[in-house]
N, C-alpha and C positions, 0 to 999 in steps of 0.2 A: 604375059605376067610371069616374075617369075616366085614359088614359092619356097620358103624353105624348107631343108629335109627334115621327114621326121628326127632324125638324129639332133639337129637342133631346138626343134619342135619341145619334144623331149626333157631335153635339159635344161629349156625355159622353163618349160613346166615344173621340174622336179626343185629349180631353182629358185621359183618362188612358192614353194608348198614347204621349202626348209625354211626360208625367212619366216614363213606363215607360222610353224610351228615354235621355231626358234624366239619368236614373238610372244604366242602362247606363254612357252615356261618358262619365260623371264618375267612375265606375268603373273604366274600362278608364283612364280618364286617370292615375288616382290610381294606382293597381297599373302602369302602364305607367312613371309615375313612380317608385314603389317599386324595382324592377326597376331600371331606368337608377342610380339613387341608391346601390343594392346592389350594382350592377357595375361603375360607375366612382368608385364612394366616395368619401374624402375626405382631404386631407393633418392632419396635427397629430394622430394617435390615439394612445392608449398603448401601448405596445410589450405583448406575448402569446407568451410563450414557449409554442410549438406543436413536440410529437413525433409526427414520421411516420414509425408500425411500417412493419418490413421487408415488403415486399409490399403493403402497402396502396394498396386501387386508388382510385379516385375516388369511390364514395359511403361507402366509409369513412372516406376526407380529407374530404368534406363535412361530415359528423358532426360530426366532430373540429373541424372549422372552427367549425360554427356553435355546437357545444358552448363553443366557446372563446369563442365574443364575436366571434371578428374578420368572418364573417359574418352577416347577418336570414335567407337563404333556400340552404336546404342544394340542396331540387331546382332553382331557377334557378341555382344556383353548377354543376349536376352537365350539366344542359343547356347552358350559358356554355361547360364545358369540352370537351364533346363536340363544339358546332358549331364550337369555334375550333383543334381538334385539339388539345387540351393534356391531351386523355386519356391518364392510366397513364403518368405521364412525372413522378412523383416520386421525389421522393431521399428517404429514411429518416433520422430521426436528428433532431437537435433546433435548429429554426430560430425567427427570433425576426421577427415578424408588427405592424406597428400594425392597431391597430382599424380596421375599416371604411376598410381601405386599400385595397379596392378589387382585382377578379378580378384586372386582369392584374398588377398586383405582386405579389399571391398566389404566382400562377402562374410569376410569373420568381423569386420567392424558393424556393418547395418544389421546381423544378427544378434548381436549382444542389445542388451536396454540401455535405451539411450543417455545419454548426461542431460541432465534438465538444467542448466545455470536459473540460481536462486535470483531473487531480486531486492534489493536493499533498498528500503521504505523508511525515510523518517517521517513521524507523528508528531507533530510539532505542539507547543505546550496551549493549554486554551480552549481544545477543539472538543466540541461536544460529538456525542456519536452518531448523529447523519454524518459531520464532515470529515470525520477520520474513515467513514466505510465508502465518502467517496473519494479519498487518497488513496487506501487499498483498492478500489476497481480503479481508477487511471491507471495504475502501478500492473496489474493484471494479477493480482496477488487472489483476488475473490470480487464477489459479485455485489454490488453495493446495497443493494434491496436485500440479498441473502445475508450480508452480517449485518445491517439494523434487527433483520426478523430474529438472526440467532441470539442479540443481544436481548430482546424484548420476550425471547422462548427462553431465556437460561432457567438450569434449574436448580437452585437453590438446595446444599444439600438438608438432610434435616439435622444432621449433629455436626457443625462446624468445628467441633474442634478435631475432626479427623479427616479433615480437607488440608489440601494445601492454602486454601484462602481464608482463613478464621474471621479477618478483618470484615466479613461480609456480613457477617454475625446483626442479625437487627436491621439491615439495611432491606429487606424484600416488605416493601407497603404499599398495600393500595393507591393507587394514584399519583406513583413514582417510578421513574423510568431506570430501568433496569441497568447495573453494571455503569452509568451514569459518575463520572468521577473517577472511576476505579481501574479506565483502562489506561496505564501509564505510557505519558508520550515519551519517546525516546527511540533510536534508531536499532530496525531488524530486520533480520533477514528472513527472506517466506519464500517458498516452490509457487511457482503458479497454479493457480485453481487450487489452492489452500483451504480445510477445509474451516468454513470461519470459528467453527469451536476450539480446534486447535488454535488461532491465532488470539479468543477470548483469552485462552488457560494462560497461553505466553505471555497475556498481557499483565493479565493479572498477578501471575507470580510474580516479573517483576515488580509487579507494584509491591508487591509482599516483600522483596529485597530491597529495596530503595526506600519503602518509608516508617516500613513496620520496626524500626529499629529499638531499643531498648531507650535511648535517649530521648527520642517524641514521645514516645508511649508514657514515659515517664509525665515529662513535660503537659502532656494532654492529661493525664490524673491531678497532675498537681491545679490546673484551670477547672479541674470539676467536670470534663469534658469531655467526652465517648472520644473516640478517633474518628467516629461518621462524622460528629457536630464540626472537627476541624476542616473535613474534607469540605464539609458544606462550607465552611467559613471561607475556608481557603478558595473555592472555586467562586465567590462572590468578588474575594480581591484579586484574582487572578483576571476575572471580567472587566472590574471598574477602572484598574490601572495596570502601569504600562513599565514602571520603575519597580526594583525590588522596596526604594525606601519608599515610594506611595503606597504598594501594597500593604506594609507592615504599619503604615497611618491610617490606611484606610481600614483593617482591620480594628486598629483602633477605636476608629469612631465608631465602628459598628459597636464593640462590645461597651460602649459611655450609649447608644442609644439603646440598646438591652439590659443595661444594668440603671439607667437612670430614671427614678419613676416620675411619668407623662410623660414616657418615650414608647419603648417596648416594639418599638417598628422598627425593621428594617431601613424601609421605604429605600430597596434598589432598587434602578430604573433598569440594571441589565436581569432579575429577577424578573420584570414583566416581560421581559424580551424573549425569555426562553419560555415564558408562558404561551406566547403567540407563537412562537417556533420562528421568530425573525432576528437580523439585527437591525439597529433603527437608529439614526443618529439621535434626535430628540424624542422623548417617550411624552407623548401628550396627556389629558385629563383621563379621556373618554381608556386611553390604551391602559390606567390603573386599576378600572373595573371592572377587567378581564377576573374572570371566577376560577381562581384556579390556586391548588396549595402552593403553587411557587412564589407567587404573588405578595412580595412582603409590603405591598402600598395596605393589599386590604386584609393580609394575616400575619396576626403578631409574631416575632421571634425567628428561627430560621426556619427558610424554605425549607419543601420535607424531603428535599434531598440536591446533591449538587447540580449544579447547571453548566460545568467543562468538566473536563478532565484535568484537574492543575499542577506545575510544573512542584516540584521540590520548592521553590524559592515561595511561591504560594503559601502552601504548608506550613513552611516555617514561621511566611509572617503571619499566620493566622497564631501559630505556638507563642512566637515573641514576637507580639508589636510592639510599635514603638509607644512609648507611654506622649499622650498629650491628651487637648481640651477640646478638640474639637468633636460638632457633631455635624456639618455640613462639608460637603465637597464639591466641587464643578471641575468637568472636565472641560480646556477648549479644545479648537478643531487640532494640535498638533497631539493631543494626547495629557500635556500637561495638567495637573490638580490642582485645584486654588481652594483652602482648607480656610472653614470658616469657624468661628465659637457660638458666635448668634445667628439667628435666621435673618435677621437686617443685612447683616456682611455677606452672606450667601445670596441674597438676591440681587445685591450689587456686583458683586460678581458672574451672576449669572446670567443678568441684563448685559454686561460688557461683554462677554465672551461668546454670547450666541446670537448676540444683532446681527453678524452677517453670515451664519449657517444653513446650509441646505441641507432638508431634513429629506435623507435616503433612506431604503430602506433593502432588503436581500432576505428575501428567505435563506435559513440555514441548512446546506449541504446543499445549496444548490450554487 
C-alpha cells in the first residue's frame, strides 16, 4: 500500500480546518449581520397594529412581536431588552408599530400609554333604558347590568338649580324609574369600559341642549304644563306612532281624552306595556289590570313618568299637535293609524285591522 506523506497529510489537513473556519466567520458575519439588521431596522414599513395584554412581560411582547411581522427574532428582541433595561416596562393596550422599525422605536412606542380608539354609538330615538344599556354593552362602551343599576342609583342633587341638569327638578318619585326619558338619543362617542356615570352626565346635558330651549319652555307654560308632563306626553306618542304627523294626532287625542269630562284616561296600550317590561303586539283584558302608576287603563291622567326616551319630533308634537276630534286610534300591522271620533268607528276599525294579527311578544332589552 502506498501512503501518503505527511507533507501532504498536512495540508489536507490545514486545508480543510481553513474552509472550516472560513465557514465559521461568514457565519458569525451573516448572523452578526442579521442581528444588527433586526435591531436597528428600517424606516418606510407598514404600519401593524400590535395589542399589549395587561401584565405582559417581555417574552410575551416578543411573541406577539414577532407573530406580528414587525420582528425576524423573538429571543434576540428578549436579550436586546434585557441588556438595554427596557425590561417589563410596557404599557397594555393597542399601539400602532411599522414593520421592521427596529428595537428601540419598539421600545419607545410600547412604553408610552397606549391609544385607546373611542367607539361611536348611536341611541336611536324610542328606546327605554334596558335597551339603550344593551346597545352600549354590544358596542363595548359599558356593562349593560352596570348602567341600568347606575341609572336606577342616580342621585338627585338636592338644589337643582345649581346642577347642570335643572330639568330634573320634580321628576325623582316613588314608583318611577329613574332618568327614564331624559337620556337623549343621538350619536356619541365613548372609550371603552366607560364609566356609566359619565355616559348618564353626557346624556343628559345633551338633553339640556337640545330641548331645554327658550322656545318649548315657553311653549310648555303657555299649555299649563311642567316640561316633565311633555316629556311624559311625548314619550307616549313617540310609543304609539310611527309618523311625525300621527304623533302630533295622537297627542291630540290624548289631550281631547284629558280635557274632556267622562274621559280623563289615557287608556295607552303601550303604557301597560312598559308596565309589564314587554313589547306586545295586541294588549289584551286581563294585561290592563296590571297594578301599576304607569298603567293609564286603571290610572287617570298621565303616567307618573315617561316610558322611552323620545326623539325632538316627539316633543314637539306633544308642544303642537295637530288640532282635531278625535278620541280613538288603531294601529295595523304596517304601523299605520286609523283615527276615529266615536268608539262605534273605532271598533270597526279595530275588528279590520287585527283579524289577521299575530299576537308576539319580547321582553324589553332583551
Amino acid at each position: 500500500e502506498v501512503y501518503p506523506s505527511p507533507e501532504l497529510l498536512y495540508n489536507g489537513v490545514m486545508k480543510k480546518f481553513l474552509i472550516a473556519i472560513l465557514i465559521t466567520v461568514l457565519a458569525a458575519s451573516g448572523a452578526a449581520l442579521y442581528a444588527r439588521s433586526d435591531i436597528a431596522g428600517k424606516s418606510g414599513g407598514d404600519p401593524i397594529a400590535v395589542t399589549v395584554p395587561e401584565g405582559a412581560g417581555t417574552i410575551q411582547i416578543a411573541g406577539i412581536l414577532k407573530s406580528s411581522g414587525v420582528i425576524k427574532n423573538a429571543k434576540l428582541f428578549m436579550l436586546w431588552a434585557r441588556k438595554t433595561g427596557r425590561d417589563e416596562i410596557w404599557q397594555p393596550g393597542s399601539h400602532e408599530l411599522a414593520k421592521n422599525c427596529g428595537y428601540e422605536a419598539i421600545a419607545e412606542n410600547l412604553s408610552q400609554t397606549a391609544y385607546i380608539p373611542d367607539i361611536k354609538v348611536t341611541i336611536p330615538e324610542g328606546l327605554q333604558i334596558p335597551e339603550i344599556a344593551k346597545i352600549l354593552s354590544e358596542a363595548g362602551v359599558c356593562g349593560k347590568e352596570e348602567f341600568i343599576q347606575a341609572c336606577a342609583q342616580f342621585e338627585y342633587p338636592e338644589n337643582q338649580e345649581n346642577t347642570p341638569y335643572p330639568f330634573l327638578a320634580g321628576t325623582n318619585k316613588p314608583g318611577r324609574r329613574k332618568l327614564e326619558g331624559y337620556l337623549f338619543p343621538d350619536t356619541y362617542r365613548f372609550f371603552p369600559d366607560t364609566d356609566p356615570q359619565e355616559i348618564i352626565d353626557r346624556m343628559l346635558r345633551r338633553f339640556g341642549e337640545m330641548v331645554c330651549t327658550k322656545e318649548r319652555l315657553d311653549r310648555a307654560a303657555e299649555l299649563g304644563k311642567s316640561l316633565d308632563e311633555i316629556i311624559i306626553l311625548g314619550s307616549v306618542a313617540e310609543s304609539e306612532a310611527v309618523t311625525p304627523e300621527d304623533r302630533r294626532s295622537v297627542a291630540e287625542v290624548f289631550y281631547n281624552r284629558l280635557t274632556t269630562p267622562g274621559y280623563g284616561k289615557l287608556q295607552s296600550c303601550v303604557t301597560v306595556e312598559f308596565a309589564l317590561g314587554i313589547h306586545k303586539t295586541i294588549i289584551n283584558y286581563s294585561d290592563t289590570l296590571t297594578d301599576s302608576p304607569y298603567n293609564t287603563y286603571m290610572y287617570p291622567g298621565l303616567p307618573i313618568g315617561p316610558i322611552c326616551c323620545p326623539s325632538l319630533v316627539s316633543i314637539d308634537a306633544a308642544l303642537w299637535p295637530e288640532e282635531n276630534d278625535y278620541y280613538f286610534f288603531q294601529s295595523d300591522k304596517y304601523g299605520k293609524l286609523w283615527f276615529a271620533s266615536t268608539y262605534g268607528q273605532h271598533l270597526s276599525y279595530q275588528k279590520d285591522v287585527q283579524k289577521d294579527w299575530e299576537v308576539k311578544v319580547r321582553i324589553v332589552g332583551e
